[in-house]
GUMARLO-199075 format. One record per residue (C-alpha): x negated, z negated, y; residue in one letter. Coordinates in nm, 3 decimals. Each point is the difference from the previous one (the first is absolute). Layout:
// GUMARLO-199075
X  Z  Y  A
...
//
This chain:
// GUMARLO-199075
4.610  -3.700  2.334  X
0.125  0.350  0.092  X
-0.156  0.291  -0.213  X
-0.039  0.293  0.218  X
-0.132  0.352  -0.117  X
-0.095  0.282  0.201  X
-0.099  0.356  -0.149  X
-0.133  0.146  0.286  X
-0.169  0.360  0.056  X
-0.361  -0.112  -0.055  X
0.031  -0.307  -0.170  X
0.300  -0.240  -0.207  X
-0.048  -0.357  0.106  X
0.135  -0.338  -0.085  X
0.023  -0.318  0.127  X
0.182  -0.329  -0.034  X
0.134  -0.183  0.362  X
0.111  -0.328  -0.005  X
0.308  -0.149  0.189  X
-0.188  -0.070  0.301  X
-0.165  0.345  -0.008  X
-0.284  -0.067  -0.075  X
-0.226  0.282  -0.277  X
-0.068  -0.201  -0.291  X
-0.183  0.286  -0.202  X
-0.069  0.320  0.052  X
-0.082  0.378  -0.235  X
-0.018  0.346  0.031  X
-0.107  0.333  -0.168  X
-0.040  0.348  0.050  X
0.335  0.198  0.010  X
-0.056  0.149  -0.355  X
0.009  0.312  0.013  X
-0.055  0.284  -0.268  X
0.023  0.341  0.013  X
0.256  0.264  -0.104  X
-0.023  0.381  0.075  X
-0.276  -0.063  0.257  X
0.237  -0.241  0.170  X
-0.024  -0.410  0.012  X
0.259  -0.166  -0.148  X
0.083  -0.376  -0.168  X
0.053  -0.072  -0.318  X
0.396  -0.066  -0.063  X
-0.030  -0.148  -0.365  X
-0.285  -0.248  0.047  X
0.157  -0.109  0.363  X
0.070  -0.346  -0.158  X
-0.334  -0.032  -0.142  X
-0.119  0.070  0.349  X
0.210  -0.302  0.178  X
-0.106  -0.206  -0.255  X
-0.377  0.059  0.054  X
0.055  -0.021  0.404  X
0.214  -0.336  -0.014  X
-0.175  -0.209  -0.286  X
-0.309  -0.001  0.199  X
0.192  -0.226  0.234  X
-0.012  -0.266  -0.294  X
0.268  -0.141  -0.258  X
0.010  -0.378  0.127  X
0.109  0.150  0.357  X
0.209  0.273  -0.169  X
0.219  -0.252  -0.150  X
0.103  -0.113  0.342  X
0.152  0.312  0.125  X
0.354  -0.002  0.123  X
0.040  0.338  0.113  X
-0.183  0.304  -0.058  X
0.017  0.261  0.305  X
-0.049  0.388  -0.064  X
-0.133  0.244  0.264  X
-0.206  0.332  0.044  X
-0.004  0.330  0.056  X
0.326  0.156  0.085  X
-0.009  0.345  -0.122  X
-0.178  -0.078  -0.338  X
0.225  0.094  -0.254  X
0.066  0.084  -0.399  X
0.287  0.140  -0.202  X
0.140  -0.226  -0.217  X
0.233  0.009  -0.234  X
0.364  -0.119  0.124  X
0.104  -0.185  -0.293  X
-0.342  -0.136  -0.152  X
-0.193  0.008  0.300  X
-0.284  0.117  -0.212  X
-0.217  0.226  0.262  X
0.023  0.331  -0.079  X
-0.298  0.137  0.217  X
-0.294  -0.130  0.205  X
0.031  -0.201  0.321  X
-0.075  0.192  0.262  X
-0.179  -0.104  0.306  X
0.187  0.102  0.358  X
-0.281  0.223  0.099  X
0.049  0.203  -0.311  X
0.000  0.388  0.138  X
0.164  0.162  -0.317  X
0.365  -0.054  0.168  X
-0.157  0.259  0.297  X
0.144  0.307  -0.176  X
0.357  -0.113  -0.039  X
-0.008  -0.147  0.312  X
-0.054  0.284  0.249  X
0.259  0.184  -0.227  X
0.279  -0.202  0.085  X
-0.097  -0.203  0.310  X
0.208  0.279  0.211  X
0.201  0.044  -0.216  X
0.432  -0.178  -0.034  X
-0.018  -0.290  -0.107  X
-0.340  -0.083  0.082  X
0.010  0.116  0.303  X
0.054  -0.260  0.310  X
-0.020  -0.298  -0.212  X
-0.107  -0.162  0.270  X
0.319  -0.093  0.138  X
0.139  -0.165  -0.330  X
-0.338  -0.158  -0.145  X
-0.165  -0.121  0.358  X
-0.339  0.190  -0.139  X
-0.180  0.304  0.123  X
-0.036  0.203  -0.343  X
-0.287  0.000  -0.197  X
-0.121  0.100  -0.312  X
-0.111  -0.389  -0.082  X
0.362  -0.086  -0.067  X
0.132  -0.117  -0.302  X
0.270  0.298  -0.080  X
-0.307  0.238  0.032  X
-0.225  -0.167  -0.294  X
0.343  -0.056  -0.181  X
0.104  0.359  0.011  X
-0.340  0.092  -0.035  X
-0.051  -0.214  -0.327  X
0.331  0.129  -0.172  X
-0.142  0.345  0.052  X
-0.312  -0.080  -0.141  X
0.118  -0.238  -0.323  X
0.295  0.132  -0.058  X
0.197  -0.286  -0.018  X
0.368  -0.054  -0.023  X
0.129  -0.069  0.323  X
0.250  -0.146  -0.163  X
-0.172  -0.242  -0.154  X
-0.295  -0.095  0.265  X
-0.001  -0.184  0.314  X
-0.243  0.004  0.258  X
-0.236  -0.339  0.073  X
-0.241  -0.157  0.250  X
-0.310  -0.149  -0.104  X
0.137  -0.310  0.131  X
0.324  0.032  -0.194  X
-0.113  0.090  -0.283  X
-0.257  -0.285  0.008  X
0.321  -0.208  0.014  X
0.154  0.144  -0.272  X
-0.252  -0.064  -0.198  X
-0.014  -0.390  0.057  X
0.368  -0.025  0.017  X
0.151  0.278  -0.231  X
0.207  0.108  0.383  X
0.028  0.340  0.158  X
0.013  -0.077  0.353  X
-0.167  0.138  0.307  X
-0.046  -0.177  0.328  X
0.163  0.176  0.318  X
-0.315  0.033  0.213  X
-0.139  0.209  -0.354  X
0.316  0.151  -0.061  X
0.028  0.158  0.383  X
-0.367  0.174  -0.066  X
0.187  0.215  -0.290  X
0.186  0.235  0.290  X
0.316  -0.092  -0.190  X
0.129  -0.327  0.150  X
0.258  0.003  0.253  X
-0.183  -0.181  0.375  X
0.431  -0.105  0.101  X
0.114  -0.172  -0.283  X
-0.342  -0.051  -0.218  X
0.145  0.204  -0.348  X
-0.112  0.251  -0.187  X
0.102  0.322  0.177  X
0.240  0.112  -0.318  X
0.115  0.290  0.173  X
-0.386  0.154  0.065  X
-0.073  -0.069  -0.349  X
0.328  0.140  -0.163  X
-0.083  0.306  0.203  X
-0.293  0.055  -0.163  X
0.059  -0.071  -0.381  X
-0.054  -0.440  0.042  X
0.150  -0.263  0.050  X
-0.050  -0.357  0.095  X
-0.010  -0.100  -0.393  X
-0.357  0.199  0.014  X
-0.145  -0.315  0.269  X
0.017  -0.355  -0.083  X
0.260  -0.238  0.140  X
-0.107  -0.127  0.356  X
-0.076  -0.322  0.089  X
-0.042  -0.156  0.319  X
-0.324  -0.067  0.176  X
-0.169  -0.265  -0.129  X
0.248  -0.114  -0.279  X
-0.061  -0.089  -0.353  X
0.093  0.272  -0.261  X
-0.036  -0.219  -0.287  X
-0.198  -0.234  -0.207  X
-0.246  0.039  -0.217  X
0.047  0.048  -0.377  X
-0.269  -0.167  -0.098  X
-0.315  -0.228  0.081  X
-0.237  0.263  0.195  X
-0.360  -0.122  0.055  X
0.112  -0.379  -0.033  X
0.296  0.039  0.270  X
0.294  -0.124  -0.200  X
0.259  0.228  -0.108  X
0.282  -0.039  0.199  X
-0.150  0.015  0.341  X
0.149  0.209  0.260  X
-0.136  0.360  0.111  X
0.084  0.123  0.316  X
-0.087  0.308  0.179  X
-0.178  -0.013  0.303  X
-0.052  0.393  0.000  X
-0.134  0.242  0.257  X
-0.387  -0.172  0.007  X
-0.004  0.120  0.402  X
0.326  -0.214  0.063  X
-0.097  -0.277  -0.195  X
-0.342  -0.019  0.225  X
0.222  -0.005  0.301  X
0.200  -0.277  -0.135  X
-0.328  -0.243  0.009  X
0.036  -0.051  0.383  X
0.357  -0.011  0.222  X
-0.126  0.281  0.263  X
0.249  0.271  -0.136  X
0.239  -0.290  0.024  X
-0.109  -0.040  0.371  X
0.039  0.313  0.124  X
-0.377  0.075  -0.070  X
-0.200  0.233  -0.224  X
-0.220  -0.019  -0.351  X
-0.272  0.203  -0.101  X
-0.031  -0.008  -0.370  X
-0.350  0.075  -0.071  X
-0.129  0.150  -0.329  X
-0.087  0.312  -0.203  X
0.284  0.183  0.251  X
0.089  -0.211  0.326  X
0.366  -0.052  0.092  X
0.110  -0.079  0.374  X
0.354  -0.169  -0.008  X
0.293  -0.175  0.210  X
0.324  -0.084  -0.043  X
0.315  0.247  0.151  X
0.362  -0.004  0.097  X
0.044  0.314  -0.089  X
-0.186  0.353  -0.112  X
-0.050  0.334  0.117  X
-0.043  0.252  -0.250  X
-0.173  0.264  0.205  X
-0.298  -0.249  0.065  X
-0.186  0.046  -0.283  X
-0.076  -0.315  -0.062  X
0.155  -0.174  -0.347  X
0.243  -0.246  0.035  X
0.096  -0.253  -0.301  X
0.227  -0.296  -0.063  X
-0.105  -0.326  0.224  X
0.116  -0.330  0.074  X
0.292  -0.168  0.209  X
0.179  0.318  -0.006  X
-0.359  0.149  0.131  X
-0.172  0.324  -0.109  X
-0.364  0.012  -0.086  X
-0.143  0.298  0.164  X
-0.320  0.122  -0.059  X
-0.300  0.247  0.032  X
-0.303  0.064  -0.219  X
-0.361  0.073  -0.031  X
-0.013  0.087  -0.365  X
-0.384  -0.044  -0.021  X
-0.120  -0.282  0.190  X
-0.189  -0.209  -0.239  X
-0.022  0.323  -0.220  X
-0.170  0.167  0.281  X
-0.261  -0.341  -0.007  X
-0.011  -0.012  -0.335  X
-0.085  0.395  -0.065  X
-0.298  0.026  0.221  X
-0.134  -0.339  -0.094  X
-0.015  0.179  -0.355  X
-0.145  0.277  0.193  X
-0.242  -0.156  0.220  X
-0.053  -0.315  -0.167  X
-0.056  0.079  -0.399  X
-0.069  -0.343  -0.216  X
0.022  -0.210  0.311  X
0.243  -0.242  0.079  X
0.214  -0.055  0.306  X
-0.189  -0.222  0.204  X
-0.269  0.238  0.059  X
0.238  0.261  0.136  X
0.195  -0.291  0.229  X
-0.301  -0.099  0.104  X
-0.209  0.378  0.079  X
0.392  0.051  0.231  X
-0.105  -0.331  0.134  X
-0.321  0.146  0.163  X
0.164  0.374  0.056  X
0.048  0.143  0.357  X
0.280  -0.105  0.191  X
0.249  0.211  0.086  X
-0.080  0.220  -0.296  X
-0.130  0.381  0.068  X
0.243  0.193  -0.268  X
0.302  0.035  -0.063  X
0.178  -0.043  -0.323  X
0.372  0.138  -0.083  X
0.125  -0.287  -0.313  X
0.227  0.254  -0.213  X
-0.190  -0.028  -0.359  X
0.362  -0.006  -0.181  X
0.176  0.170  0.313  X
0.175  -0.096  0.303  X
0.284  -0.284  -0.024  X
0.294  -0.067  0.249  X
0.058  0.086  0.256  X
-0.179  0.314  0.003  X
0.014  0.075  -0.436  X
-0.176  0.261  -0.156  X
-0.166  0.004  -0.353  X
-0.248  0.269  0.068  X
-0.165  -0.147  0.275  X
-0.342  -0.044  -0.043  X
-0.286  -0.311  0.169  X
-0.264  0.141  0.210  X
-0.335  -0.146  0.152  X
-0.062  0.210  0.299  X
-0.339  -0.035  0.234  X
-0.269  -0.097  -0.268  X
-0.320  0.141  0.100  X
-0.361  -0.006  -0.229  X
-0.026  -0.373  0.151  X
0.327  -0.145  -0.098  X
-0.080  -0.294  -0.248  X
0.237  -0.137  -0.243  X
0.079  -0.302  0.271  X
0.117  0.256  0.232  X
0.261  0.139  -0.234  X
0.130  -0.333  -0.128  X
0.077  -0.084  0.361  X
0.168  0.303  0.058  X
0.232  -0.074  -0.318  X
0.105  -0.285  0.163  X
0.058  0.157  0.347  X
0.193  0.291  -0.182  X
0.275  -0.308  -0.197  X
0.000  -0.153  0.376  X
0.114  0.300  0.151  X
0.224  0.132  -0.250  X
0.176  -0.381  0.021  X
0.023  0.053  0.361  X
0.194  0.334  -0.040  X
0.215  -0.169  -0.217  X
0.052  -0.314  0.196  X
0.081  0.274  0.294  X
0.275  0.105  -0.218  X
0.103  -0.341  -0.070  X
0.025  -0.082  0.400  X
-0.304  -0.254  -0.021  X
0.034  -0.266  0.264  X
-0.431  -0.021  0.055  X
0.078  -0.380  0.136  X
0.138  -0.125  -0.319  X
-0.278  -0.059  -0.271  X
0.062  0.142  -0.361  X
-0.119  -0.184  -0.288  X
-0.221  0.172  -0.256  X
-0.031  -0.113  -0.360  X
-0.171  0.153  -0.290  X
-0.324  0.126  -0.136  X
-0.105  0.188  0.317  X
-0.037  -0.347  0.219  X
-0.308  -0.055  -0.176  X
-0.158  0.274  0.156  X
-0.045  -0.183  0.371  X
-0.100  0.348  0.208  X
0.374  0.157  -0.121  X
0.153  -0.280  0.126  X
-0.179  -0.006  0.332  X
0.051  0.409  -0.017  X
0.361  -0.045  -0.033  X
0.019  -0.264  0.270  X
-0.156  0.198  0.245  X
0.190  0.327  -0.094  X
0.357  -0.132  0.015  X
-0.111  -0.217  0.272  X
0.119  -0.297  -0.144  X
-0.020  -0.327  -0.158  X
-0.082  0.014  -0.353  X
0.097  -0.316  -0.177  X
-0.123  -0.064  -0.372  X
0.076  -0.296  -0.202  X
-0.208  -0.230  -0.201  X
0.107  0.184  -0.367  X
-0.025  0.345  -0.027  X
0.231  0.047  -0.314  X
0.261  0.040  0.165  X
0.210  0.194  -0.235  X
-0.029  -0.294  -0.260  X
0.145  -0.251  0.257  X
0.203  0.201  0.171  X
0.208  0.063  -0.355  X
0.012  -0.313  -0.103  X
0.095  -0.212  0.355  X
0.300  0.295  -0.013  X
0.088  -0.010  -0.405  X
0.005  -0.368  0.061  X
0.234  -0.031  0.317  X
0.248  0.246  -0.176  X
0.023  -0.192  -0.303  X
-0.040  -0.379  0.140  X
-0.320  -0.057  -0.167  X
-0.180  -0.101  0.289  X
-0.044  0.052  0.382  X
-0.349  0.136  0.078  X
-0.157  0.004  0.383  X
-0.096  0.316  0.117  X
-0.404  0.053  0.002  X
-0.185  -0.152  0.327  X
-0.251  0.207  0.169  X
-0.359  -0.049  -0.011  X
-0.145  0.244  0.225  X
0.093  0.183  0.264  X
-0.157  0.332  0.123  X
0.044  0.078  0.347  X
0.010  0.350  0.158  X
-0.333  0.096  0.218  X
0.106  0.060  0.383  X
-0.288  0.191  0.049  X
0.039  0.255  -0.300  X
0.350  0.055  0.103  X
-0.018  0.342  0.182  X
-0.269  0.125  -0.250  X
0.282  -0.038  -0.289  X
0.268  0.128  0.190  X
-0.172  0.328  0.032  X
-0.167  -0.024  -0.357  X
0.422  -0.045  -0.102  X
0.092  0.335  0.212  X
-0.300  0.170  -0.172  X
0.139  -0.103  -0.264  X
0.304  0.094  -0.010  X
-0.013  0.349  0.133  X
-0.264  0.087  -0.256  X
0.270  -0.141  -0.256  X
0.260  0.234  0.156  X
-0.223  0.305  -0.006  X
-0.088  -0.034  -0.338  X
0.333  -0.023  -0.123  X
0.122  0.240  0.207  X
-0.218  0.208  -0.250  X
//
């Protein structure tokens, strides 16, 4: 059995895949969050407590059958720590937290933040680890000295293992790795009072960072950990279209569109992080996808569950009659900008709560299409969707008709989970996974083609015009 975690947005998850792939068990729970200053946060000290509540559920006689345990999650999530300990020395904080805003616009044009772009591969953005770690040491008044900066997913490993090491698809969110040669970029960080002692050592994608130091949940101690890291990336690596020239659309609280690339261009805007087969993983966001879903269903839909929400956008009108702008936590790449704000536009005194659902999913849909613009779609290749949004069957037949393509989603939706584990366990030899079949495929309407190719232009040049303000 392969162990693999993922602490996404939303919610942590675990599951435990046999050799063959297959899910033998499955749990989850609320990301738990609590509050500090008005701002949600996680809980650094009781983190273990936490992993050990999410995995048990999976069961001890299974648990004692796991060969490898595979980390992922969010990539920006981070703590201070300290260096020699690693005893956290502050909160983890989420990578939507807004408290890094101030510093940010204070130094983003400013040497040597300025033009990162060119070293790091990444549009700049407040979300980025040397914001919340510069932001932190202001605010605890640590010892730089003395601290180190960690993912959630690192420190999650350090924790089981008693290593400080930090996956490279994690490490190139921080705005401090070096894109060429995949190091910590010691001449950036000298040049502003750091240095690469204040990261953990890097570790290549995939690998095992170390064992762990004792029995954890009934997995015995001794069993590898290995870091599968940037949740998004791990997705893609369920299925082998980035690895045939195709796209993945990671789908969950934000939505990431990705393919592989040769090479990057730093004036695109769109973020650009360490692939595979000398490849580049390049990228483009909507940062509130399922959070855009999940808001107005809290909204619009108080005490009920999902499945009277999937099913009232079953019966809504088709094409929907507003239009919705997805930027609840901002724009992402390629176009970024924190202060953006979502929008429903057209409602009149007979818009029902149908109507706007719809239009939530017509807003993701077009927003992916900008992006996939960016990206230099090919509409006759399909892209393969995976994650929590496939569940909701009008998105998917939005998003088909929008990018007027194929949408292809396979039989499992947890993507993340398998995706970590078939790649922990081809780096270290533990086992060879298949990618993920498809189970349903949703094809692009003919006849709704023009209507969505002006509804994208609309689009669009509303976008420009308000940011243009």
């Amino acid at each position: 059995m392969i162990l693999s975690i993922d602490l996404g947005t939303t919610l942590w998850k675990a599951a435990l895949i046999d050799e063959n792939g297959a899910f033998a068990a499955k749990t989850a729970l609320g990301t738990p969050e609590v509050s500090e200053d008005g701002h949600p946060v996680y809980d650094s000290g009781s983190l273990k407590q936490t992993l050990s509540g999410l995995v048990s559920g999976l069961g001890a006689e299974k648990l004692r059958s796991v060969r490898l345990i595979a980390l992922s999650g969010m990539a920006e999530a981070g703590l201070l720590a300290d260096r020699y300990s690693l005893k956290p020395l502050t909160s983890i904080w989420p990578w939507f937290d807004t408290r890094t805003l101030p510093l940010f616009e204070s130094l983003k044009h400013k040497a040597p933040f300025a033009d990162r772009a060119r070293v790091t591969g990444l549009p700049d953005s407040h979300k980025y680890g040397i914001y919340k770690l510069l932001t932190l040491l202001s605010l605890s008044k640590a010892d730089p000295k003395r601290t180190v900066w960690m993912s959630l997913v690192s420190y999650a490993a350090s924790i089981l293992t008693g290593a400080c090491a930090e996956d490279v698809s994690i490490a190139a969110r921080t705005g401090c790795l070096r894109l060429d040669t995949l190091s910590w970029d010691e001449d950036f960080l000298d040049r502003i009072g750091l240095s690469s002692a204040n990261f953990p050592a890097l570790s290549a994608h995939g690998a095992a960072v170390g064992c762990l130091k004792s029995d954890f949940c009934g997995v015995p101690a001794g069993t590898p950990v290995a870091l599968g890291g940037h949740d998004h990336l791990c997705a893609a690596a369920s299925t082998d279209d980035m690895k045939n020239g195709g796209m993945f659309l990671s789908c969950g609280t934000a939505q990431v569109l990705l393919k592989a690339a040769r090479g990057y261009e730093a004036e695109s805007g769109l973020s650009y992080g360490p692939g595979s087969n000398d490849l580049y993983a390049v990228l483009g966001s909507v940062q509130s996808a399922g959070g855009s879903v999940n808001l107005f269903c809290r909204l619009l839909y108080p005490g009920q569950d999902y499945e009277t929400l999937l099913k009232e956008a079953s019966e809504a009108d088709y094409p929907p009659l507003l239009t919705y702008y997805p930027y609840l936590a901002g724009s992402g790449a390629p176009h970024i900008d924190p202060l953006a704000r979502a929008a429903v536009l057209g409602m009149t005194s007979e818009t029902e709560r149908r109507d706007i659902i719809c239009a939530v999913y017509a807003g993701v849909a077009l927003e992916t299409r900008y992006i996939a613009e960016s990206l230099l779609y090919d509409p006759a290749l399909p892209i393969c969707c995976i994650g929590g949004l496939t569940r909701h069957e009008r998105y998917m037949q939005t998003l088909a008709d929008v990018l007027g393509t194929h949408i292809r989603v396979p039989a499992e939706s947890e993507g993340t989970l398998y995706g970590a584990a078939r790649l922990c366990a081809e780096v270290t030899g533990a086992a060879d996974l298949g990618p993920l079949k498809t189970q349903k495929d949703y094809a692009p309407s003919r006849k709704l083609a023009a209507y969505w190719d002006g509804a994208y232009r609309d689009y669009v040049t509303t976008l420009r015009r308000l940011y243009d303000r």
